[in-house]
PyMOL Python script that loads the backbone (N, CA, C, O; Angstrom):
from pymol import cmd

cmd.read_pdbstr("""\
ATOM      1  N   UNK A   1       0.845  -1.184   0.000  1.00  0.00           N
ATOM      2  CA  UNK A   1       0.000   0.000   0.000  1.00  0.00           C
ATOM      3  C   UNK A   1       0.885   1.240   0.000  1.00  0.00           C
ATOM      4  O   UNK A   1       1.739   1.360   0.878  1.00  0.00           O
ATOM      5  N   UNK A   2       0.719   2.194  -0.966  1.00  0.00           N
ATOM      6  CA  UNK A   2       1.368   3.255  -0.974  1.00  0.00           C
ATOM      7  C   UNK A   2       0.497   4.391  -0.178  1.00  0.00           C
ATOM      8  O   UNK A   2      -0.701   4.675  -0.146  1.00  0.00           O
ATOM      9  N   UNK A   3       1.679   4.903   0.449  1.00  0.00           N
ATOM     10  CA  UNK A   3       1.335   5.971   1.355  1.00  0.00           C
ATOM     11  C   UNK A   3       1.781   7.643   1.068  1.00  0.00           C
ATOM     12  O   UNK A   3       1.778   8.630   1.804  1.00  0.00           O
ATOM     13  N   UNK A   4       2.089   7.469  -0.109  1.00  0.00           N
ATOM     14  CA  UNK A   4       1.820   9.128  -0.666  1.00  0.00           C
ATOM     15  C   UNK A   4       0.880  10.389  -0.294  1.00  0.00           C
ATOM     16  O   UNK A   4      -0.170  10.022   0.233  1.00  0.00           O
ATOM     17  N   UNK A   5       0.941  11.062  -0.365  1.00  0.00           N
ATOM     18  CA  UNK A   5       0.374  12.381  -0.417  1.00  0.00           C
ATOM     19  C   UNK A   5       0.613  13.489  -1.541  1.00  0.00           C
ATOM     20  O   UNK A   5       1.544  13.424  -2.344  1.00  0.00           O
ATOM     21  N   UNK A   6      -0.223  14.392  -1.511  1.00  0.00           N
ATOM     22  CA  UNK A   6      -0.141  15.492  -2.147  1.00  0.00           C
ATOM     23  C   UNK A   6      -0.034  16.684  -1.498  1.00  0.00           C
ATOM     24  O   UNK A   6      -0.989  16.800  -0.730  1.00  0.00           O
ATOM     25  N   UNK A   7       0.732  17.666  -1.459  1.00  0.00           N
ATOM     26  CA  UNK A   7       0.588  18.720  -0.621  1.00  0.00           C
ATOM     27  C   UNK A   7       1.177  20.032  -1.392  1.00  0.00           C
ATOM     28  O   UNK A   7       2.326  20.252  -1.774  1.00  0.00           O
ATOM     29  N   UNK A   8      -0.208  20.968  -1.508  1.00  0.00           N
ATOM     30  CA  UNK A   8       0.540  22.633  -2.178  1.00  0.00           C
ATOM     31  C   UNK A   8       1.535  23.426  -1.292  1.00  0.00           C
ATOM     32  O   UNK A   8       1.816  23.208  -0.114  1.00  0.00           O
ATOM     33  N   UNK A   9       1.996  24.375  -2.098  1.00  0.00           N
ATOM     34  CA  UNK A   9       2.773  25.505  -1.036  1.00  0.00           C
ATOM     35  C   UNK A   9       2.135  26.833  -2.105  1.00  0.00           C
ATOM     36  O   UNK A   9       2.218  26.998  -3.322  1.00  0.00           O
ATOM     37  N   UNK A  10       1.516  27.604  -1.060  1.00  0.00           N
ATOM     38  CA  UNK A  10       2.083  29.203  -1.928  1.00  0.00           C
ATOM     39  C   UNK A  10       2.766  30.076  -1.164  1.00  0.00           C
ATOM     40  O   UNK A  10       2.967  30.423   0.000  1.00  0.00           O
ATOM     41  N   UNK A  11       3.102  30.338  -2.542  1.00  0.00           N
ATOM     42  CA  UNK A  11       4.336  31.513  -1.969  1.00  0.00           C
ATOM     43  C   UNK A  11       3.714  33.362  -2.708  1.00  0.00           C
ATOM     44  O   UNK A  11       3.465  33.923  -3.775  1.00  0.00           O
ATOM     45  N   UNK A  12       3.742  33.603  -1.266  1.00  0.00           N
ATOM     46  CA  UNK A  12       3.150  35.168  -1.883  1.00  0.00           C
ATOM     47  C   UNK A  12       3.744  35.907  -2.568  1.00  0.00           C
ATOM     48  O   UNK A  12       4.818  35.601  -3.086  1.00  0.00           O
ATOM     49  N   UNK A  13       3.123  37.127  -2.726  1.00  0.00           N
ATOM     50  CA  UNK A  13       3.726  37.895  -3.902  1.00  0.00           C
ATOM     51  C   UNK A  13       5.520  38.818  -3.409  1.00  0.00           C
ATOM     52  O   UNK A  13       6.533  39.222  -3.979  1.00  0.00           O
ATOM     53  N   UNK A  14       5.154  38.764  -2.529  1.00  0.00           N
ATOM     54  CA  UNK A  14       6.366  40.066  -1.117  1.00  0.00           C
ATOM     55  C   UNK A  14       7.897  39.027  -1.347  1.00  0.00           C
ATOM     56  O   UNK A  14       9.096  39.230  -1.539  1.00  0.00           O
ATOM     57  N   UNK A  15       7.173  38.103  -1.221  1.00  0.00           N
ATOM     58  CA  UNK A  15       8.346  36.424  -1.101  1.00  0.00           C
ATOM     59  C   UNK A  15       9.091  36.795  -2.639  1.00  0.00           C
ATOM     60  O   UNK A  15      10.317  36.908  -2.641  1.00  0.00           O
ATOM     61  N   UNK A  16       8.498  36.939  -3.649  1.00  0.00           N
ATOM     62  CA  UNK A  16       8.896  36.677  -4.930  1.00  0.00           C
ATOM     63  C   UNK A  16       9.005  37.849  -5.431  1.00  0.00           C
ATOM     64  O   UNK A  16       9.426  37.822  -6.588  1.00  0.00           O
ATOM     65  N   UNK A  17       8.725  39.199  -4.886  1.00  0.00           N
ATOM     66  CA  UNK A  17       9.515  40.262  -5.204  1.00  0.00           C
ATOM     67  C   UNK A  17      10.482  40.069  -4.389  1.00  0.00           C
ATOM     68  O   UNK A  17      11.436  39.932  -5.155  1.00  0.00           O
ATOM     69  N   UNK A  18      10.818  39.981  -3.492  1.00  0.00           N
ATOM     70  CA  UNK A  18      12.513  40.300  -2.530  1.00  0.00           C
ATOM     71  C   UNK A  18      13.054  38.842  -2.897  1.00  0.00           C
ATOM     72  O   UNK A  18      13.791  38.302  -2.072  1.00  0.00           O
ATOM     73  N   UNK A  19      12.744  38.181  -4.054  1.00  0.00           N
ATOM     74  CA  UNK A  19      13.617  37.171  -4.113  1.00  0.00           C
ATOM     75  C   UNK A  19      13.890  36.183  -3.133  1.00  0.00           C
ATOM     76  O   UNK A  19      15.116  36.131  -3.035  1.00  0.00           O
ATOM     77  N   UNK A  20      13.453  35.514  -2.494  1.00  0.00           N
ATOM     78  CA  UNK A  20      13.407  34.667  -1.228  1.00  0.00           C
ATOM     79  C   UNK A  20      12.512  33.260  -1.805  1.00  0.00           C
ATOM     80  O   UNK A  20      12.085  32.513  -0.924  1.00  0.00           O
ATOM     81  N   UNK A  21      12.300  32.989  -2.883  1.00  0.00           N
ATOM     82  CA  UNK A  21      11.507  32.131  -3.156  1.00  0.00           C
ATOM     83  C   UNK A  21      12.775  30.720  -3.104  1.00  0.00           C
ATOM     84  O   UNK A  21      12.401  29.702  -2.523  1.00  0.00           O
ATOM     85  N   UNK A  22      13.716  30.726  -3.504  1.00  0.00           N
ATOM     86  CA  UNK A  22      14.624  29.813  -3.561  1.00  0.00           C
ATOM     87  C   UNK A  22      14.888  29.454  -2.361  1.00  0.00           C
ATOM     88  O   UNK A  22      15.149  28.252  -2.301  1.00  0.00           O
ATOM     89  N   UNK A  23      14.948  30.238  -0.930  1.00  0.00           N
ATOM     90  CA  UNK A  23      15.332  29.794   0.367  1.00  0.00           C
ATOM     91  C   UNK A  23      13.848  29.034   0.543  1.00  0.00           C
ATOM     92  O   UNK A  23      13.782  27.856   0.896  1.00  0.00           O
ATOM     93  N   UNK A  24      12.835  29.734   0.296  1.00  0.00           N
ATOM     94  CA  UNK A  24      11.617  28.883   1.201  1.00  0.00           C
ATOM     95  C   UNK A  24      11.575  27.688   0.349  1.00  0.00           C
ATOM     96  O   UNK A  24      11.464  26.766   1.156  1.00  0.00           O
ATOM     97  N   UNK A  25      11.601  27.199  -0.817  1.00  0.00           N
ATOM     98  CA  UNK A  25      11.642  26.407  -1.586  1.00  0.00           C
ATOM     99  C   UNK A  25      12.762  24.910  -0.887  1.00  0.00           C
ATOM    100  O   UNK A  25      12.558  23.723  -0.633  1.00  0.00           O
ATOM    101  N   UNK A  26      13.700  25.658  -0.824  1.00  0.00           N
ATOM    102  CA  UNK A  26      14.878  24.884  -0.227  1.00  0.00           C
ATOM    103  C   UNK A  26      14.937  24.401   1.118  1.00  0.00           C
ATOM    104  O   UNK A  26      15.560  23.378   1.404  1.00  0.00           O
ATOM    105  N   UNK A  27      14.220  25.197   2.088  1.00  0.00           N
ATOM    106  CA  UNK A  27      13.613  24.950   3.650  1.00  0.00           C
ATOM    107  C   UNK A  27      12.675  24.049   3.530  1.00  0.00           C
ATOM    108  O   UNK A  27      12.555  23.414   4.577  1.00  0.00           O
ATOM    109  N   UNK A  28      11.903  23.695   2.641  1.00  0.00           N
ATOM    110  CA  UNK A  28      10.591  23.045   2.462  1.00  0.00           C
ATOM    111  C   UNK A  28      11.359  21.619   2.508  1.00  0.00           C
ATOM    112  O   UNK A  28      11.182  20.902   3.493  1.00  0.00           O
ATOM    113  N   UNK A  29      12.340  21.133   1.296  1.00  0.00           N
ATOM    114  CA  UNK A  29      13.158  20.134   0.970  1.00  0.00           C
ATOM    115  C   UNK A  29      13.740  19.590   2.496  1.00  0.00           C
ATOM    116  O   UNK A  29      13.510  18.501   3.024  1.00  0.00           O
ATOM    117  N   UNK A  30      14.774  20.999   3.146  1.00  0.00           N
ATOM    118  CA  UNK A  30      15.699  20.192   4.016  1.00  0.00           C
ATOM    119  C   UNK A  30      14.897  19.982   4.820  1.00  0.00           C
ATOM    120  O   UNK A  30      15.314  19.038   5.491  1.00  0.00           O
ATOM    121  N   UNK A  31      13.830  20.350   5.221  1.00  0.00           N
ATOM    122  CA  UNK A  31      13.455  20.048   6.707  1.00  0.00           C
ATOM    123  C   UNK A  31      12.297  19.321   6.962  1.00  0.00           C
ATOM    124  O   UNK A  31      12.006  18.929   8.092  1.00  0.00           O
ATOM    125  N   UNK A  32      11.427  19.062   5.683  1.00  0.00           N
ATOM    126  CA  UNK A  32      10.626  17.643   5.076  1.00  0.00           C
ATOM    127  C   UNK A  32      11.508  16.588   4.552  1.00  0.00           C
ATOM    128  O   UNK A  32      12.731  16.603   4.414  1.00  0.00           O
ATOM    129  N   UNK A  33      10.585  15.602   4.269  1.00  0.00           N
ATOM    130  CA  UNK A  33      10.988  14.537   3.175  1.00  0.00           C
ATOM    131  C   UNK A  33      10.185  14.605   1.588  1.00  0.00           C
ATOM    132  O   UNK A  33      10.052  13.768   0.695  1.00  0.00           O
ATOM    133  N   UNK A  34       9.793  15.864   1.726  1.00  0.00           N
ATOM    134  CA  UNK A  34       8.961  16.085   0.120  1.00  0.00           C
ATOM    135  C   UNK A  34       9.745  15.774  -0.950  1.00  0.00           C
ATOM    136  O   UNK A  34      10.877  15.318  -0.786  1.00  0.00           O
ATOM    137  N   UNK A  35       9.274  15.968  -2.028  1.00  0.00           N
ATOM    138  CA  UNK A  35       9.463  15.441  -3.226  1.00  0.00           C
ATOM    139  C   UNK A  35       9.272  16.457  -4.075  1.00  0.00           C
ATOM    140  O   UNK A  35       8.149  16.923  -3.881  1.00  0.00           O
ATOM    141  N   UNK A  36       9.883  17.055  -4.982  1.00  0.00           N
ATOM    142  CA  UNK A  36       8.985  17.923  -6.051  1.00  0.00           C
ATOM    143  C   UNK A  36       8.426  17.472  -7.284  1.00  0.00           C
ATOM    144  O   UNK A  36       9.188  17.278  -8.231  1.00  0.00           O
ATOM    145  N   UNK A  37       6.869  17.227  -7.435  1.00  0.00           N
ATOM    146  CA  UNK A  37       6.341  16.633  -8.212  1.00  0.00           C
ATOM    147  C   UNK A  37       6.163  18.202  -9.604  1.00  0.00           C
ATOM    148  O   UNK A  37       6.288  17.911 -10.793  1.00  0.00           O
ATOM    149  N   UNK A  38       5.965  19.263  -9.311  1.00  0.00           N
ATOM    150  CA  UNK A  38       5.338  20.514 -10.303  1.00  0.00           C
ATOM    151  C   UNK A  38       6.131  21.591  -9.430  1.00  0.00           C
ATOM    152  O   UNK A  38       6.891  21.442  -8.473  1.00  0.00           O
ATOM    153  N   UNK A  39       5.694  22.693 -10.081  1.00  0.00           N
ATOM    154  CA  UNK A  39       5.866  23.877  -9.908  1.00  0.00           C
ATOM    155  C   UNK A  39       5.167  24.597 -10.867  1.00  0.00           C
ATOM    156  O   UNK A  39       5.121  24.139 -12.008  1.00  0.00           O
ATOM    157  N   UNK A  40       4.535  25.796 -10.564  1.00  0.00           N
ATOM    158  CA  UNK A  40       3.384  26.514 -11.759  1.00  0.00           C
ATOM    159  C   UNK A  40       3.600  27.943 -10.755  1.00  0.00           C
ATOM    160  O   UNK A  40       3.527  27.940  -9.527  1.00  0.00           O
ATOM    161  N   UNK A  41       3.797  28.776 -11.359  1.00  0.00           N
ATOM    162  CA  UNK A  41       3.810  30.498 -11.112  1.00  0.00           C
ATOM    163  C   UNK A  41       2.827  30.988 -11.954  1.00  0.00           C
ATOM    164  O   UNK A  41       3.100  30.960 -13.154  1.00  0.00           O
ATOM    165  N   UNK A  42       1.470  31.544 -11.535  1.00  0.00           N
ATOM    166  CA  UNK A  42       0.589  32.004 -11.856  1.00  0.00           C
ATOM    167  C   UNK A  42      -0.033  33.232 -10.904  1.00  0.00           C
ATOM    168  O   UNK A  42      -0.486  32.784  -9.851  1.00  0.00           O
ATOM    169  N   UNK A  43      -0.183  35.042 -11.077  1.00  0.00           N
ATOM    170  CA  UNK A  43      -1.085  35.530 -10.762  1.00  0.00           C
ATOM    171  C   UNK A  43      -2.175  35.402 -10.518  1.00  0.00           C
ATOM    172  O   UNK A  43      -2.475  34.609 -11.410  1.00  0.00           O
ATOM    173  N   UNK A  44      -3.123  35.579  -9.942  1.00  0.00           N
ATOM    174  CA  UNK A  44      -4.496  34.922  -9.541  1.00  0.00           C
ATOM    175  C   UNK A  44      -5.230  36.326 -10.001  1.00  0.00           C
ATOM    176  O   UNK A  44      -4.731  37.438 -10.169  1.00  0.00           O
ATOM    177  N   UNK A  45      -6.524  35.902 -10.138  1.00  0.00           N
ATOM    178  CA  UNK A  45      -7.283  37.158 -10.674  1.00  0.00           C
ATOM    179  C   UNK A  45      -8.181  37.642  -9.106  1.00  0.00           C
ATOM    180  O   UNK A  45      -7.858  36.991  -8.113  1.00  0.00           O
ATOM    181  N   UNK A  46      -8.999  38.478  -8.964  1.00  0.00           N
ATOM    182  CA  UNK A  46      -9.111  38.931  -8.205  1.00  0.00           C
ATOM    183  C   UNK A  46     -10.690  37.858  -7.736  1.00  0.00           C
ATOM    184  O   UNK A  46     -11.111  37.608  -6.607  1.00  0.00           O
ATOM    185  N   UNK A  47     -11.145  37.506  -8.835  1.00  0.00           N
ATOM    186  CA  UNK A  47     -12.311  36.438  -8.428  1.00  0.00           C
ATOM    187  C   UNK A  47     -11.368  34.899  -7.651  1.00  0.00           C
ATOM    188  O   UNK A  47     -11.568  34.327  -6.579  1.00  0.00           O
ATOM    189  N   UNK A  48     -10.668  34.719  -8.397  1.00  0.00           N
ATOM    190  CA  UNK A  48      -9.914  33.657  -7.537  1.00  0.00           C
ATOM    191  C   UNK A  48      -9.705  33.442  -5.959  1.00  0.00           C
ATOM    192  O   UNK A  48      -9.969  32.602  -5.099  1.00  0.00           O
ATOM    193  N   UNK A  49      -8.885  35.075  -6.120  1.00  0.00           N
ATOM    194  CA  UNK A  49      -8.380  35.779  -4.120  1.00  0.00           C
ATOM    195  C   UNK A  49      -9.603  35.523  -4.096  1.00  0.00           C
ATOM    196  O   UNK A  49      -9.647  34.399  -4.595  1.00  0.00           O
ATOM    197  N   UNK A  50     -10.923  35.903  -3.776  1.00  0.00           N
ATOM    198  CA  UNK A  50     -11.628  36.151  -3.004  1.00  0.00           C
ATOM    199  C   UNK A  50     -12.783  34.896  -3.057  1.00  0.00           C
ATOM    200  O   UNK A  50     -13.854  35.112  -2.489  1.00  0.00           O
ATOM    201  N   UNK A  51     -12.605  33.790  -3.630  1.00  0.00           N
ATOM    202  CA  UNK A  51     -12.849  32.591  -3.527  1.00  0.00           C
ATOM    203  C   UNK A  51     -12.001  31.579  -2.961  1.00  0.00           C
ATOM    204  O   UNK A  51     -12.441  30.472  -2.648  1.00  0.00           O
ATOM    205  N   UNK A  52     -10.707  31.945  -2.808  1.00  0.00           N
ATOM    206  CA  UNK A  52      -9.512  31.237  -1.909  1.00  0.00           C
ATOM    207  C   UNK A  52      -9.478  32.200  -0.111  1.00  0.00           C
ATOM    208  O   UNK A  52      -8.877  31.832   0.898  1.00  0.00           O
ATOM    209  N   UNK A  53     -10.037  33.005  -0.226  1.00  0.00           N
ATOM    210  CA  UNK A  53     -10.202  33.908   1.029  1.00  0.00           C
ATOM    211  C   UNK A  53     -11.463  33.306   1.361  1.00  0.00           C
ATOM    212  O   UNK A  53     -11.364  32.410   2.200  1.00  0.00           O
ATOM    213  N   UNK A  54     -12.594  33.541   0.950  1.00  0.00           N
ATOM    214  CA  UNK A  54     -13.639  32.326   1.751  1.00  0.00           C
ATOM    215  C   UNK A  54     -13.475  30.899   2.307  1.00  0.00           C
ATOM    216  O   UNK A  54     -13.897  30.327   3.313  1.00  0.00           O
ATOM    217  N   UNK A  55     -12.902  30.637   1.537  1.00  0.00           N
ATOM    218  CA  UNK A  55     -12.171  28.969   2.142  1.00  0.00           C
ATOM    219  C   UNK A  55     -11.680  28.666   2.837  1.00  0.00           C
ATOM    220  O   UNK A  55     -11.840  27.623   3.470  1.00  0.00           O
ATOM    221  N   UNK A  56     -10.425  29.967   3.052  1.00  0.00           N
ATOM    222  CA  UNK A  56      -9.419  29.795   4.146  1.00  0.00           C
ATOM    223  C   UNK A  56      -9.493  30.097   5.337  1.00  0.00           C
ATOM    224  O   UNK A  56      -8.578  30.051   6.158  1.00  0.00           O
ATOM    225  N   UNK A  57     -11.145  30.589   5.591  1.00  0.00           N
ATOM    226  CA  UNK A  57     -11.583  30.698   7.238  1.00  0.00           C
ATOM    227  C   UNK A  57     -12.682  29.711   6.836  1.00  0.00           C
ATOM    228  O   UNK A  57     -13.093  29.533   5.689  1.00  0.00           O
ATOM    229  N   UNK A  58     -13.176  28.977   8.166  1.00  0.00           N
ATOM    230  CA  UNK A  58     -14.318  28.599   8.589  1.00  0.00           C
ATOM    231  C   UNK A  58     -14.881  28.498   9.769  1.00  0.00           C
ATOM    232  O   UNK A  58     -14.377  27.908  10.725  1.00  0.00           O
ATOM    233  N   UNK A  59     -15.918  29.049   9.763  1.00  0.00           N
ATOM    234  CA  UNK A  59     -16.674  29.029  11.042  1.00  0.00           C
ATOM    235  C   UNK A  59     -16.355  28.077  12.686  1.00  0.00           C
ATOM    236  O   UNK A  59     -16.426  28.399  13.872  1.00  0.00           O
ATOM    237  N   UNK A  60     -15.894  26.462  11.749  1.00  0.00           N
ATOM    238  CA  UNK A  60     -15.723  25.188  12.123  1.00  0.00           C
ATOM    239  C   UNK A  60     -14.136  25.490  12.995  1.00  0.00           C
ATOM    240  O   UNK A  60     -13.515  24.565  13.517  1.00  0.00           O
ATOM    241  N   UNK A  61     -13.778  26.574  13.015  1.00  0.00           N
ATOM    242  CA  UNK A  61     -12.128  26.564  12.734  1.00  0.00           C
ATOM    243  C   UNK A  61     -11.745  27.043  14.146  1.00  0.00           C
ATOM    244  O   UNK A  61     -12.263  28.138  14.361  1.00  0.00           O
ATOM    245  N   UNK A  62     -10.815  26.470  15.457  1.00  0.00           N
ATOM    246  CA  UNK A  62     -11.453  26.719  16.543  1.00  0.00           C
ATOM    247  C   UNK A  62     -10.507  27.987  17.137  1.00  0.00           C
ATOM    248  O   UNK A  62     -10.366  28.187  18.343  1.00  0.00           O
ATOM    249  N   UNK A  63      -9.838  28.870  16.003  1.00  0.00           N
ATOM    250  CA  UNK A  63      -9.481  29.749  16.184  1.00  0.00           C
ATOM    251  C   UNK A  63     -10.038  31.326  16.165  1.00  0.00           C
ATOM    252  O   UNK A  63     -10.695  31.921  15.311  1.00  0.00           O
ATOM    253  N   UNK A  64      -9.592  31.692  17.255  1.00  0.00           N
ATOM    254  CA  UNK A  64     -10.494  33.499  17.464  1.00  0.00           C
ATOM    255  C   UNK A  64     -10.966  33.689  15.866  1.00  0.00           C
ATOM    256  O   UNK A  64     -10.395  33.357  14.828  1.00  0.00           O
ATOM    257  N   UNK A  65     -12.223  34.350  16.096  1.00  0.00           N
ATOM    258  CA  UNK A  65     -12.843  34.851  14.649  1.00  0.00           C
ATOM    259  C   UNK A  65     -11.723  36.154  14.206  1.00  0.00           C
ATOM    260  O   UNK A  65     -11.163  36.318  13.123  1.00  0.00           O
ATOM    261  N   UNK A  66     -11.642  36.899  15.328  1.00  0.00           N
ATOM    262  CA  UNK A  66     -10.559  37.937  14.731  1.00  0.00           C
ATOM    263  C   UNK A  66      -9.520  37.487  14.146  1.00  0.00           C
ATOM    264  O   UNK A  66      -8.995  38.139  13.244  1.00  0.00           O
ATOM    265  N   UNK A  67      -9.142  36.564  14.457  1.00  0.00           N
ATOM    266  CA  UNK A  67      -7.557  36.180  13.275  1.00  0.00           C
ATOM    267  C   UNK A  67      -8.107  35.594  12.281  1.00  0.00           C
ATOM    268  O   UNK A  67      -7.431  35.849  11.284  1.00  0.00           O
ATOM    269  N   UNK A  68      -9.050  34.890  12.007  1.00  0.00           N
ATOM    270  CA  UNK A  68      -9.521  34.394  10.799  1.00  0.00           C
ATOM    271  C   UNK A  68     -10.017  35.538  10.144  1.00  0.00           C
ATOM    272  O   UNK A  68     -10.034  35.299   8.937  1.00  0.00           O
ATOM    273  N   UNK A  69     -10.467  36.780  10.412  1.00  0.00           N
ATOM    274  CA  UNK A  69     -10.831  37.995   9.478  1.00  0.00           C
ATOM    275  C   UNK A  69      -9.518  38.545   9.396  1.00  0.00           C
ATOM    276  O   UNK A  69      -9.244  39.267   8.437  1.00  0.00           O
ATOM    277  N   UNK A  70      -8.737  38.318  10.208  1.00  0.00           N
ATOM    278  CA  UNK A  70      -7.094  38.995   9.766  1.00  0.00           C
ATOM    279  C   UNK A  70      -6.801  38.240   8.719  1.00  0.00           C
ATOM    280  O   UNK A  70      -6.619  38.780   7.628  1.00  0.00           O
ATOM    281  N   UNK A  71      -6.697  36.775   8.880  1.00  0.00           N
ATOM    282  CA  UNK A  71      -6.058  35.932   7.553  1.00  0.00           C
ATOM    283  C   UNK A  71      -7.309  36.141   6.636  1.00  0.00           C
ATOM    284  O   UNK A  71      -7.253  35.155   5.902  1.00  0.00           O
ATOM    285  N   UNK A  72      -8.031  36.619   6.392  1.00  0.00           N
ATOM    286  CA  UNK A  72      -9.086  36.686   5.383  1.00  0.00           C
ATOM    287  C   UNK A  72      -8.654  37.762   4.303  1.00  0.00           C
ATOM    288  O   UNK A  72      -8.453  37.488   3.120  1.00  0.00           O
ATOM    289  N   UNK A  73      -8.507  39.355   5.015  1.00  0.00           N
ATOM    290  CA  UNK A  73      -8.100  40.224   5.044  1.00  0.00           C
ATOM    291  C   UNK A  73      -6.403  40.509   4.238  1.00  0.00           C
ATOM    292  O   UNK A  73      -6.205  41.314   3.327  1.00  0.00           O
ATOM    293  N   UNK A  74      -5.277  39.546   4.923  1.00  0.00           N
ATOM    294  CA  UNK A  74      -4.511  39.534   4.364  1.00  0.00           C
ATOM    295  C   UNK A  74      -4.620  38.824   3.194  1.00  0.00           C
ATOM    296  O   UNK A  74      -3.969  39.291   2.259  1.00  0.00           O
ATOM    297  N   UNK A  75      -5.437  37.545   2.913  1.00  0.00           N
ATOM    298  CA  UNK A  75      -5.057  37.119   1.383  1.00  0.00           C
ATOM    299  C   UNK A  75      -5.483  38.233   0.266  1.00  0.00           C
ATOM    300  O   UNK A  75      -4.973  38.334  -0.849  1.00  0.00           O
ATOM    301  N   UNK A  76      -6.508  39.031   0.791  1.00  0.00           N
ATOM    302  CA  UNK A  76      -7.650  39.728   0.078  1.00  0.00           C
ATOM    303  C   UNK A  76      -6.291  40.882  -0.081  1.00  0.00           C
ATOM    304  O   UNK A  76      -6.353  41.451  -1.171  1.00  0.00           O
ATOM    305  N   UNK A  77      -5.245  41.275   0.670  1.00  0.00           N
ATOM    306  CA  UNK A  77      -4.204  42.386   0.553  1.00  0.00           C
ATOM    307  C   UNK A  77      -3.589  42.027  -0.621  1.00  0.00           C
ATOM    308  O   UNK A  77      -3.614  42.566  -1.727  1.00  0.00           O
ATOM    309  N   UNK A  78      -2.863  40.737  -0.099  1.00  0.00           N
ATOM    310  CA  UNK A  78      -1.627  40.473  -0.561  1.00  0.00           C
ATOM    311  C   UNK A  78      -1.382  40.098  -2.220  1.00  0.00           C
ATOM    312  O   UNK A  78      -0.586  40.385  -3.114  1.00  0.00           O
ATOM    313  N   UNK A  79      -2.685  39.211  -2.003  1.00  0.00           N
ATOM    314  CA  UNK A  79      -2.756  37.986  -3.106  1.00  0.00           C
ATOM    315  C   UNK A  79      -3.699  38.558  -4.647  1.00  0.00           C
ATOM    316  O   UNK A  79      -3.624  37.908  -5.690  1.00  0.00           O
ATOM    317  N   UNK A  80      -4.385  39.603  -4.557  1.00  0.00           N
ATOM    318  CA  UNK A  80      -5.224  40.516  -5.232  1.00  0.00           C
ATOM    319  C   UNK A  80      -4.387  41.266  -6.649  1.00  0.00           C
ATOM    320  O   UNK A  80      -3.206  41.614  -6.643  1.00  0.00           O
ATOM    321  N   UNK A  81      -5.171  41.369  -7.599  1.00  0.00           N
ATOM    322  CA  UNK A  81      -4.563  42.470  -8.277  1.00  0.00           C
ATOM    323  C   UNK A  81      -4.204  43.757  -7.615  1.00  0.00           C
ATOM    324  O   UNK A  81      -5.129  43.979  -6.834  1.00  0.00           O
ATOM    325  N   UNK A  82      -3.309  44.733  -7.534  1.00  0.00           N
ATOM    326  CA  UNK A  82      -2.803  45.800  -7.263  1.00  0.00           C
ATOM    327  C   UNK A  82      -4.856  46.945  -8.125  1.00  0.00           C
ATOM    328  O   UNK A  82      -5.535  47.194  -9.121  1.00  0.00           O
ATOM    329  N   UNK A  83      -4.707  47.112  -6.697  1.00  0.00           N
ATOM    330  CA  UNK A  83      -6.136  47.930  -6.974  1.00  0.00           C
ATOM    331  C   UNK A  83      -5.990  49.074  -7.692  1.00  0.00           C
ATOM    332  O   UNK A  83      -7.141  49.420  -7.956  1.00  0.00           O
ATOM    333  N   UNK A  84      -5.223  49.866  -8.163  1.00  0.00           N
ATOM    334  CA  UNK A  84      -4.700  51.005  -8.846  1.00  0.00           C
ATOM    335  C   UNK A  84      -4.548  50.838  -9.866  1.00  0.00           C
ATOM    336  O   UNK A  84      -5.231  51.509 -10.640  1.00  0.00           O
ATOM    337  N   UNK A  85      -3.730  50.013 -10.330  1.00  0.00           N
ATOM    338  CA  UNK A  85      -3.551  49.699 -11.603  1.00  0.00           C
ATOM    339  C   UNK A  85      -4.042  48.231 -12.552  1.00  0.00           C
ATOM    340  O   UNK A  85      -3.814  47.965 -13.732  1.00  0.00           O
ATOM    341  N   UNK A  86      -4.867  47.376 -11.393  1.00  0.00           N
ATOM    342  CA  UNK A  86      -5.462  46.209 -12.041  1.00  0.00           C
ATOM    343  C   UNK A  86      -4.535  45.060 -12.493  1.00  0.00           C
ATOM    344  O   UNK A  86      -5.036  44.015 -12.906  1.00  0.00           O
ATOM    345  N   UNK A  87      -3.480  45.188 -12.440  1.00  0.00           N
ATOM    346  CA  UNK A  87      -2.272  44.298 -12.911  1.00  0.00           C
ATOM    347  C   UNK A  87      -1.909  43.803 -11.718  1.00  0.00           C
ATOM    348  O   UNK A  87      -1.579  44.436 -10.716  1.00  0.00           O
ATOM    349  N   UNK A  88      -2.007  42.304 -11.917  1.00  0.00           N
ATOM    350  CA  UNK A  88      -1.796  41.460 -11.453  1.00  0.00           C
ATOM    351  C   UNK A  88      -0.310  40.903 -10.884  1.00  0.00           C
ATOM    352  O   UNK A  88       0.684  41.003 -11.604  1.00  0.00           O
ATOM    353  N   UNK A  89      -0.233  40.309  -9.538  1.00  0.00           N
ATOM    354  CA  UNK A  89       1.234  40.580  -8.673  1.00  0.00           C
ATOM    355  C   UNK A  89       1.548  39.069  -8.723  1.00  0.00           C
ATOM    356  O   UNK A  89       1.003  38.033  -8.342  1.00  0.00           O
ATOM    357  N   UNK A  90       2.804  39.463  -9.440  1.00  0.00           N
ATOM    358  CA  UNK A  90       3.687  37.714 -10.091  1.00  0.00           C
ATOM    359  C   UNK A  90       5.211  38.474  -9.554  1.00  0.00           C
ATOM    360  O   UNK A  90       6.277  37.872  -9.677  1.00  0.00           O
TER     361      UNK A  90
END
""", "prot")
cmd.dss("prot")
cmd.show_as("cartoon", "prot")
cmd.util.cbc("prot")
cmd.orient("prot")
């Protein structure tokens, strides 16, 4: 019986402007036993964020509601098109 898994990582936008994507990438390796099956770099559109921001709190979740509207809040910051100019953060 194989005992595999699947497991994502994202890496935000702040990570991959200051260039740091190669250390977290590399921390992931030494300090798991993962595997790298893919890799895909894609902007998200702003319907996406805010369908991945509903998800990532739930009611069920037995942490303070205030930090779950903080982490709500931050994907909705971070992960969003740049509201000014509509262009999307890769």
């Amino acid at each position: 019986m194989s005992n595999d898994q699947l497991a994502y990582v994202l890496i935000n936008p702040y990570t991959i402007f200051k260039s740091r994507t190669g250390g977290v990438i590399s921390r992931l390796f030494t300090r798991t036993s993962l595997e790298l099956a893919a890799a895909r770099m894609f902007a998200p559109s702003r319907e996406l964020v805010e369908q991945y921001a509903e998800i990532s709190v739930s009611p069920k979740d037995p942490q303070d509601r205030k930090i779950q509207d903080l982490i709500h809040q931050y994907i909705l910051d971070n992960y969003s098109p740049d509201p000014k100019t509509g262009q999307r953060r890769a």
